[in-house]
C-alpha positions as CSV (number, residue, x, y, z in Angstrom):
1,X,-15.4,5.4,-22.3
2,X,-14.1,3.5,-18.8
3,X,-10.9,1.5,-19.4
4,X,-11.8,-2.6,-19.1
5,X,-9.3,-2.1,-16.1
6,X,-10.8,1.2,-14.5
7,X,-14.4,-1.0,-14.6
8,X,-12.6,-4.3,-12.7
9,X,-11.4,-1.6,-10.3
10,X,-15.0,0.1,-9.5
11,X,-16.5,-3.2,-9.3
12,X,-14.0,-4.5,-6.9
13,X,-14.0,-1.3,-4.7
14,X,-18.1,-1.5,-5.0
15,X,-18.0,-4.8,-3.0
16,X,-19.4,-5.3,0.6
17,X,-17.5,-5.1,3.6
18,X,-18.2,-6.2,7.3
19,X,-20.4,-3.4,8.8
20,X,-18.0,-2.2,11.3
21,X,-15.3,-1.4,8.4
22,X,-18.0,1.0,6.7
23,X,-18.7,2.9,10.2
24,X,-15.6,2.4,11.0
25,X,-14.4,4.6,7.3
26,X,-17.3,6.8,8.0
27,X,-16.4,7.9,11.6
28,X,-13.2,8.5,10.3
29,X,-14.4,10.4,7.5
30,X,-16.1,12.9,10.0
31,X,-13.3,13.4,12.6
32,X,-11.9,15.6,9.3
33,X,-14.9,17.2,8.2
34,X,-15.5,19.1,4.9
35,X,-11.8,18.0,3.9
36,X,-12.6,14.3,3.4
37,X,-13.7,13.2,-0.1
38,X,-13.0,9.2,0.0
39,X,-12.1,6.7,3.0
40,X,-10.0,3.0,1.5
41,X,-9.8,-0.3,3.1
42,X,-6.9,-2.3,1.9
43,X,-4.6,-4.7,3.7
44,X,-4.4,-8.5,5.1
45,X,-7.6,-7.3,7.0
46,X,-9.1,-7.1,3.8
47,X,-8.4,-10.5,3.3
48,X,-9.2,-11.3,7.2
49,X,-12.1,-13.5,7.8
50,X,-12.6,-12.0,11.7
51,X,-11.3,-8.6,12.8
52,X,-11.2,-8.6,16.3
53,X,-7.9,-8.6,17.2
54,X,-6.4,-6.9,13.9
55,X,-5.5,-3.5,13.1
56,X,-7.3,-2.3,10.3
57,X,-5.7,-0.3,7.5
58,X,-7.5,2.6,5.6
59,X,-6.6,5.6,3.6
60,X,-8.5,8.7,4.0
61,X,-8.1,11.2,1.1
62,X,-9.2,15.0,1.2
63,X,-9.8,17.8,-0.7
64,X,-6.9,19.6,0.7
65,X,-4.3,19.4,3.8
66,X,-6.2,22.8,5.1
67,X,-9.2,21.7,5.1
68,X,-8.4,18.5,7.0
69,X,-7.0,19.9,9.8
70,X,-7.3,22.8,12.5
71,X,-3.6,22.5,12.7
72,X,-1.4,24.2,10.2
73,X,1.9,22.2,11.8
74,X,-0.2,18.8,10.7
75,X,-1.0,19.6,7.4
76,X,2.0,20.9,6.6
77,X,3.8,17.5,7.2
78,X,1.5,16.0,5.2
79,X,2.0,18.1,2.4
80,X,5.8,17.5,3.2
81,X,6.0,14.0,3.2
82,X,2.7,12.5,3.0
83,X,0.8,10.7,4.6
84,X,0.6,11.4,8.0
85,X,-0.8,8.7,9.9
86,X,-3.0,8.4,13.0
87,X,-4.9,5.3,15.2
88,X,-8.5,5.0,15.4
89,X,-10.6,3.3,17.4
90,X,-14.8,2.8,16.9
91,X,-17.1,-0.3,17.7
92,X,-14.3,-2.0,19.7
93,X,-11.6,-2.7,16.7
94,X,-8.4,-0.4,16.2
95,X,-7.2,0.5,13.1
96,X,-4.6,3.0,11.5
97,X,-5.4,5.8,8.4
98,X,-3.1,7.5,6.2
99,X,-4.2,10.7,4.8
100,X,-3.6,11.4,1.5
101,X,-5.2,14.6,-0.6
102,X,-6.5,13.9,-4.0
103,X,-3.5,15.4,-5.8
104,X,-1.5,13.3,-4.0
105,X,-3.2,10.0,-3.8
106,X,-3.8,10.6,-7.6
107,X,0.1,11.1,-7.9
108,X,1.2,8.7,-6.2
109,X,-0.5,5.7,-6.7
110,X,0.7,5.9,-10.5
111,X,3.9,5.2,-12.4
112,X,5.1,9.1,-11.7
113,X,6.6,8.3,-8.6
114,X,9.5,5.7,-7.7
115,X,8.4,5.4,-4.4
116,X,6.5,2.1,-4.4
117,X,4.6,2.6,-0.7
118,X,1.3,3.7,-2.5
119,X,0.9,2.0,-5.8
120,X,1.9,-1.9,-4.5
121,X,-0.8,-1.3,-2.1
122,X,-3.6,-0.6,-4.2
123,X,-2.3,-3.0,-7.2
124,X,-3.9,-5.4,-4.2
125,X,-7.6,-5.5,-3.6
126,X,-9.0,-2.9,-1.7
127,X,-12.5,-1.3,-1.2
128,X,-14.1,2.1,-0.6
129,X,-15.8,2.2,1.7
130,X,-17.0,5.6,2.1
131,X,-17.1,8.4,0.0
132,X,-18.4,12.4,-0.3
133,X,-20.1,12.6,-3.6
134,X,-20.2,10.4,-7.1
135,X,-17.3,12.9,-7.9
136,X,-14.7,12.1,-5.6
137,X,-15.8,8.2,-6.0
138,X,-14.8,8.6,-9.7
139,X,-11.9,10.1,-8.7
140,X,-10.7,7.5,-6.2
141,X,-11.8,4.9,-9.1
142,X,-9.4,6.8,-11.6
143,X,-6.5,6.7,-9.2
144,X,-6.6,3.2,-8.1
145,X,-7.0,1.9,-11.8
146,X,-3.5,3.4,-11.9
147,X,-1.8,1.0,-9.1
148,X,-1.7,-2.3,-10.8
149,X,0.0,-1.0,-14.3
150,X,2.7,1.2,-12.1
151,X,3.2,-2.6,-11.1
152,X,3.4,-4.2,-13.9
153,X,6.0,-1.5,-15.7
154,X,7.9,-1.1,-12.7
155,X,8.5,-4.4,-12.7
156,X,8.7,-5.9,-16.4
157,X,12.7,-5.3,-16.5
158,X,13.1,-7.8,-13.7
159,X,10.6,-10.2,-15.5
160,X,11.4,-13.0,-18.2
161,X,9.8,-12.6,-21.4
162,X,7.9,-15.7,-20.5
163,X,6.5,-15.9,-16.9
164,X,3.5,-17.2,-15.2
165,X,1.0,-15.4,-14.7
166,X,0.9,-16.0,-11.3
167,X,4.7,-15.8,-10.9
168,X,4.2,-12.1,-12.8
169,X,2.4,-10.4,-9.6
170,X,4.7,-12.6,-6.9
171,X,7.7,-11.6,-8.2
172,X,6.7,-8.2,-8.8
173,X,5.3,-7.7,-4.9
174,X,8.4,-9.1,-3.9
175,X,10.4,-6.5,-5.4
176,X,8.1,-3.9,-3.3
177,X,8.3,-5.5,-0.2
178,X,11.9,-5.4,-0.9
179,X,11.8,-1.7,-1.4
180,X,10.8,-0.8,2.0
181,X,11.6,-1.4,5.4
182,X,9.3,-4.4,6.2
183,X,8.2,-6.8,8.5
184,X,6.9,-9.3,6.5
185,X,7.6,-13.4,6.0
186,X,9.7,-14.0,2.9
187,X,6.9,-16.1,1.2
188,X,4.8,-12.7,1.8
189,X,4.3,-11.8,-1.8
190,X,3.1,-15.0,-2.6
191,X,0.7,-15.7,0.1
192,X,-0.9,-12.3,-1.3
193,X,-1.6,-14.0,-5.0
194,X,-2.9,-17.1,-3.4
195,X,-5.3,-15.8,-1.4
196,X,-7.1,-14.5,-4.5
197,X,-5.4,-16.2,-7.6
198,X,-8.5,-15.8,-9.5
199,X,-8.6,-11.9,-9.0
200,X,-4.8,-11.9,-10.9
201,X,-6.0,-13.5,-13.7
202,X,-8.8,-11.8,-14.3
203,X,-6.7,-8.0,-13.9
204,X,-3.9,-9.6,-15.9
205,X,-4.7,-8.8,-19.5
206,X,-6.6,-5.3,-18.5
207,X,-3.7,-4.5,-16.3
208,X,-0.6,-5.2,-19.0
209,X,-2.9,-3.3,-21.6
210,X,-2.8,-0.1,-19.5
211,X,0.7,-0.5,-18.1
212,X,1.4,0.1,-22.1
213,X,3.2,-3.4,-22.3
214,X,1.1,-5.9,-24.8
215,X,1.8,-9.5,-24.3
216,X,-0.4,-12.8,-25.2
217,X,-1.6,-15.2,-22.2
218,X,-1.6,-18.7,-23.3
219,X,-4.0,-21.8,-22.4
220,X,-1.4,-22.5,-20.4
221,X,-1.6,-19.5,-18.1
222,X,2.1,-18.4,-19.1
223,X,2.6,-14.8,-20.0
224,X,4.6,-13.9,-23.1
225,X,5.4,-10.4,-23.5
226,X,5.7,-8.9,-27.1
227,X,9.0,-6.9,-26.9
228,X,11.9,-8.8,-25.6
229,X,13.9,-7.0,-23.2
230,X,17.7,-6.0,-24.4
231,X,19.9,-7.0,-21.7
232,X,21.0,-3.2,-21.0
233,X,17.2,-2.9,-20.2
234,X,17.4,-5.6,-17.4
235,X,20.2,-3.7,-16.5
236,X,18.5,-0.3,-16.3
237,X,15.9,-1.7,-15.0
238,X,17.8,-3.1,-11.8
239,X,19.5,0.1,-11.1
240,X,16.1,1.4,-10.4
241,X,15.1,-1.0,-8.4
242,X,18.5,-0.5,-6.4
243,X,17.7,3.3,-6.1
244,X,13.7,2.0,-4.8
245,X,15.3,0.1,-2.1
246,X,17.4,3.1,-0.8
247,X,15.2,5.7,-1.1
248,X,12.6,3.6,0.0
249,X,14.0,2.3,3.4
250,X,15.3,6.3,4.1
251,X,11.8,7.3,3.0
252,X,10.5,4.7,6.0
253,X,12.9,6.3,8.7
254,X,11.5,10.0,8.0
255,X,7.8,8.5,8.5
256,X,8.8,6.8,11.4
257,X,10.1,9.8,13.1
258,X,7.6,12.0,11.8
259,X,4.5,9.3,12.8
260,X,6.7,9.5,16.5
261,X,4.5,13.0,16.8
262,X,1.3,11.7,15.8
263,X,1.0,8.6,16.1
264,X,0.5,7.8,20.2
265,X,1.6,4.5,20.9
266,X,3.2,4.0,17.5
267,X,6.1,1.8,18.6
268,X,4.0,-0.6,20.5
269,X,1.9,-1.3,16.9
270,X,5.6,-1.3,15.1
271,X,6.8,-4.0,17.5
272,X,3.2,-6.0,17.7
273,X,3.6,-5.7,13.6
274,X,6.4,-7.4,13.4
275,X,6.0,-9.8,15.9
276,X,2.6,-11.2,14.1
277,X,4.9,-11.1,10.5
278,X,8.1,-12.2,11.0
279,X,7.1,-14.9,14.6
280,X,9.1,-12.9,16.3
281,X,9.1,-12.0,20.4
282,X,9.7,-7.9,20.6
283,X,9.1,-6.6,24.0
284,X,8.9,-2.6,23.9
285,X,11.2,-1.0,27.3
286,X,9.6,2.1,28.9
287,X,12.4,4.4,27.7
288,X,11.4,3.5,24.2
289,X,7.9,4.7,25.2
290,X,8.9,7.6,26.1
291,X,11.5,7.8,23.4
292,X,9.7,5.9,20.3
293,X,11.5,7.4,17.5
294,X,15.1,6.7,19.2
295,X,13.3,3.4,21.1
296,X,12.3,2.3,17.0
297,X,15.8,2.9,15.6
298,X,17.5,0.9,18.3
299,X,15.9,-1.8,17.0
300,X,16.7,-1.9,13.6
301,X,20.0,-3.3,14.4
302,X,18.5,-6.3,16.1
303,X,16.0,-7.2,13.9
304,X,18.0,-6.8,11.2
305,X,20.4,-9.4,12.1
306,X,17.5,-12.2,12.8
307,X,15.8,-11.1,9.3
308,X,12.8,-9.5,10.9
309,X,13.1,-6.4,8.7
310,X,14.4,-5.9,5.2
């Protein structure tokens, strides 16, 4: 029997999206062959009433590294630290995929991994927009339904007992945008919620069920969770997140230099990424062209000092 929250999640990825997106997914779906199974869009472009302009963001997941690429060196850096990512380009938008395979994505986007880069994305809304078969759509269903609990759990030892229930998925993006090397506004986590309040509520109940942490929401929108949390869980709780943060920011160096091979003109989308998140004025030099991955680090310093990254 499907899960109240694994229904809200097929529904949600069922829903229609601009026609470009779906050829978009599906011409990316085809660039890797028999190897793709399922193609995601997720991301402020989701939430984007015009894309021109925009780079899109998509995840395309496969049956195996193998089988998505002619290149063994490729798909052996994916299966080494996934995902590899690539630009695109079809019906005059740009866009970037990550490609995940099954075992992965499935992995990933649930509470057995620390790493938050997977499962805060796709606690937000996304869609698929392409898929192989009814199997691999049931299998993208199943692994997204896992996001928004890995959340919720990650998150509850930083949580009052009592919280909003808006307040709930604010404060827990925060700690994820916290846990990586981001470009992003400080008010980032809660310009998500708003966009969508309505969505929140209505995952909010399903999503605290299967997260495995029962609680009552009031009349007055207030969360209260069942088990009060014994201060050397709070405490526990924050060394983890401490641990996200480093690993997390390291994690976003190795993709960084790894995306320096396959990514062509990464540093110029790093730098135009930034600029449109945190107002700022980056100018990429020609040696960083030529040099991205050394170009990319030299900035670091910078940008950390103005608060563009975190």
């Amino acid at each position: 029997m499907e899960s109240l929250l694994a229904s809200l999640v097929a529904d949600e990825l069922a829903e229609a999206v601009d026609p470009r997106v779906a050829r978009m997914a599906a011409a990316i779906a085809a660039a890797h062959g028999r190897g793709a199974t399922a193609v995601l869009f997720y991301g402020s472009c989701l939430r984007a009433s015009q894309l021109d302009g925009l780079m899109l963001d998509f995840y395309l997941i496969v049956s195996d590294y193998g089988h998505a690429y002619g290149n063994r060196g490729l798909a052996l850096a994916n299966r080494l630290l996934p995902p590899n990512v690539f630009p695109f380009e079809a019906d005059g938008l740009v866009a970037k995929y990550a490609v995940l395979s099954e075992a992965d994505f499935a992995r990933l986007a649930s509470s057995r991994t620390r790493n938050v880069a997977v499962w805060a994305r796709f606690a937000q809304p996304s869609r698929l927009v392409w898929s192989a078969n009814e199997i691999a759509r049931r299998r993208a269903v199943a692994a997204v339904a896992q996001a928004a609990p890995a959340l919720i759990a990650a998150a509850r030892p930083m949580l009052a007992d009592s919280v909003g229930t808006m307040e709930l998925w604010e404060q827990a993006f925060a700690l994820t945008y916290g846990a990586e090397l981001r470009a992003e506004r400080r008010d980032r986590a809660g310009s998500v919620v708003a966009f969508d309040p309505e969505r929140y509520r209505r995952f909010t109940g399903a999503a605290l069920m299967a997260a495995g942490e029962p609680a009552t929401i009031g009349r007055d929108g207030r969360v209260r969770f069942v088990r009060p949390l014994m201060e050397e869980d709070r405490r526990r709780g924050a060394r983890e997140w401490a641990r996200r943060r480093l690993e997390g920011k390291l994690l976003t160096l190795a993709r960084l230099a790894k995306a320096s091979a396959t990514f062509a003109g990464g540093i110029d989308y790093l730098a135009w990424k930034i600029n449109r998140h945190a107002g700022t004025a980056i100018a990429i030099r020609p040696w960083q062209r030529r040099h991205p991955l050394i170009g990319a680090i030299s900035l670091l310093p910078r940008l950390w000092r103005k608060g563009a990254v975190r």
